[in-house]
N, C-alpha and C positions, 0 to 999 in steps of 0.2 A: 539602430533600429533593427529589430529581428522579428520578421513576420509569423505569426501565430497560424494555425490551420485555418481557422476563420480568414483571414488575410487570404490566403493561397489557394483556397478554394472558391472563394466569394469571387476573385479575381479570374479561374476558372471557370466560373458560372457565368461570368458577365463576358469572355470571349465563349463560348457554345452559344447562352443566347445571339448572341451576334453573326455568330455566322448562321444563324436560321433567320436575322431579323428581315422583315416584310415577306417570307417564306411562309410564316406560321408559328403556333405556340409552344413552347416545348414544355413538360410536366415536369415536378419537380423529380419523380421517378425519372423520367429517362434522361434526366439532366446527372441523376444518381449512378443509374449506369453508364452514362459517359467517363465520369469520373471516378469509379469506382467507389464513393463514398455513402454511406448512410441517407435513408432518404427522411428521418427525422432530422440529423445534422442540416441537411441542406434545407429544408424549411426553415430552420433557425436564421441561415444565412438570407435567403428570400425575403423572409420577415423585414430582417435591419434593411434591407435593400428597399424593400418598398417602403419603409419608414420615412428613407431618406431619397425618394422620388426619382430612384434609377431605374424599376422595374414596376412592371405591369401586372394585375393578373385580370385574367377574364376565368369566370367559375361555370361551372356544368361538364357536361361531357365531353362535348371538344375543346376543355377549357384547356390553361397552362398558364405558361409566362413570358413577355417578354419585357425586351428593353421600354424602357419609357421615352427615351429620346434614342436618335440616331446615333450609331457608335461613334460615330467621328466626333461628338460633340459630349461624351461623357468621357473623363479624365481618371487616367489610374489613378491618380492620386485622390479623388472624390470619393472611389470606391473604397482606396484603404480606409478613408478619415468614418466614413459608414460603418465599418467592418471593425475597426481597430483602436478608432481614436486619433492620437495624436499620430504622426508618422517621424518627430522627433528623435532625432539620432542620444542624442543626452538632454535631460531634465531643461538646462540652461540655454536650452539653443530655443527650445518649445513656446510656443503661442502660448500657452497657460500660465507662461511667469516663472519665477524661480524661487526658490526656495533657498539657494544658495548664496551664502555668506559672502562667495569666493570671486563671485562671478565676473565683478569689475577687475581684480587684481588675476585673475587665474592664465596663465600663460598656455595653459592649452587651449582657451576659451575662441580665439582668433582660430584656428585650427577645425574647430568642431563646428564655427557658425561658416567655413568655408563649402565642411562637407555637406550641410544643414544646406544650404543654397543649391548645393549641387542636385541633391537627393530631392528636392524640391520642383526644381526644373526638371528634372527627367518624370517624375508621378504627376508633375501640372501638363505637360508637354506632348504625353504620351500617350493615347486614346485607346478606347477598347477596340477601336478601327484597326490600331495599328498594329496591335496585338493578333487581331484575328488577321490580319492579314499576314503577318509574318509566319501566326501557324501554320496560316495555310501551305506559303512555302515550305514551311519544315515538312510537314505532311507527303507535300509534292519528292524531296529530296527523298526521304525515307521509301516510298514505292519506285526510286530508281533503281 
């Protein structure tokens, strides 16, 4: 699995809103300058977000965005599948079926559906809580 900028930023988005959540709304502009990216790019990301009912917006002047549910209860790995699609390490490991001839006889297949499980458990497991909290630490450590 190799995460695309969509991925890495979307995932970015969803720890900043977080660490503002029940604070207030943050625009996708100063969402833009947090992360240094595009603030056309980040609407795009917004968009598939709210498609897929992790994010909020309220419109007008003090409008912005936030999470739609509480961080600890939205999953990295919800976000990638929003953002990204499948989070499939190879084609045969993948919820969408295979296409592959090989897949029963293939001797690395045991191998791939192990890391598939792994990679799995860590984006199901893993919350935009726990993200923004460990930022946070990182943050702390960096101003020592």
């Amino acid at each position: 699995m190799r995460l695309s900028t969509k991925g890495r930023y979307g995932i970015k988005a969803m720890v900043d809103l977080a660490t503002c959540y029940g604070k207030g709304l943050l625009s996708v502009a100063q969402l833009a300058e947090m992360q240094g990216a595009s603030v056309a790019y980040l609407e795009q990301l917004i968009s598939s977000l709210r498609k897929n009912g992790l994010v909020e917006a309220v419109r007008g002047a003090s409008g912005g965005y936030s999470l739609a549910r509480p961080p600890e209860q939205i999953s990295v790995g919800e976000v990638l599948r929003a953002l990204e699609g499948s989070t499939a390490l190879v084609d045969c490991v993948g919820t969408e079926g295979s296409d592959c001839a090989n897949a029963c006889s293939c001797s690395a297949r045991p191998l791939w559906l192990k890391l598939q499980r792994r990679i799995d458990d860590v984006l199901t497991q893993t919350t935009i809580k726990d993200m923004a909290d460990d930022y946070a630490i990182q943050k702390e450590r960096i101003r020592e």
